[in-house]
N, C-alpha and C positions, 0 to 999 in steps of 0.2 A: 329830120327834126324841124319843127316849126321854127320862124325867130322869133326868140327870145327867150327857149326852152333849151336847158340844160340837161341834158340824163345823166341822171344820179348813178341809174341800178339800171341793167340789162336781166328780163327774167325769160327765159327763150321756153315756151309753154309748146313749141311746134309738135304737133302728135296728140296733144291731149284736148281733150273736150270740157266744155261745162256743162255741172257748176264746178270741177276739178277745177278749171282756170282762175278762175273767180276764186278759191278757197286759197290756193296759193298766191294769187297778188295781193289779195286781204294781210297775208300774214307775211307776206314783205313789206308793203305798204305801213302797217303797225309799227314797223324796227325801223322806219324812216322819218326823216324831220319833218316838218310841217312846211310847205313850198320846193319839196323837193319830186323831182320827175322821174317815176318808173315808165322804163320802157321794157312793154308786154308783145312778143313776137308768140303769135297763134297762128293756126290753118284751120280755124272751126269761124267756117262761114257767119253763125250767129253770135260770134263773141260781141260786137259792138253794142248790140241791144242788149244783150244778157251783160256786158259792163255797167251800160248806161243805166238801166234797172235796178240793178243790184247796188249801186254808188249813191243813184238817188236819195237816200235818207241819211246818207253822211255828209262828212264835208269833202270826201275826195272826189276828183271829178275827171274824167274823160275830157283831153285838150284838144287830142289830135286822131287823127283814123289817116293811115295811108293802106293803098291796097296794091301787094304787088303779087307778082306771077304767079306765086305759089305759099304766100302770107300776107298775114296783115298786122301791121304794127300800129299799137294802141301807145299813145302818152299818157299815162294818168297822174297828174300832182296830188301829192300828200299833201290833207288839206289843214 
């Protein structure tokens, strides 16, 4: 976690692809307050640009990108 990031919501997407990923953080995202941090655990190499993309004409946005062994966790705040 970044400082001064909280996670709200843990969504573990490990195994799936987008735009599936994307379609289910969307619709967690929605059921979440405004300032609050989902954390998105994927293994699909182009999640971050297909986040980044996709968030672009909202108000939620991509905080943080860590990349470990076998995933990559995305922070997104509800914006």
């Amino acid at each position: 976690m970044e400082s001064g990031y909280t996670v709200d919501k843990v969504l573990d997407l490990r195994g799936w692809s987008c735009p599936w990923c994307i379609v289910k953080a969307k619709s967690w995202l929605r059921r979440m307050e405004p300032g609050q941090v989902l954390e998105v655990l994927t293994t699909d190499p182009e999640a971050q640009d297909n986040f980044n993309n996709a968030l672009r004409t909202g108000s939620d946005r991509v905080m943080a990108v860590r990349k470990h062994p076998e995933h990559f966790q995305l922070l997104i705040r509800h914006g």
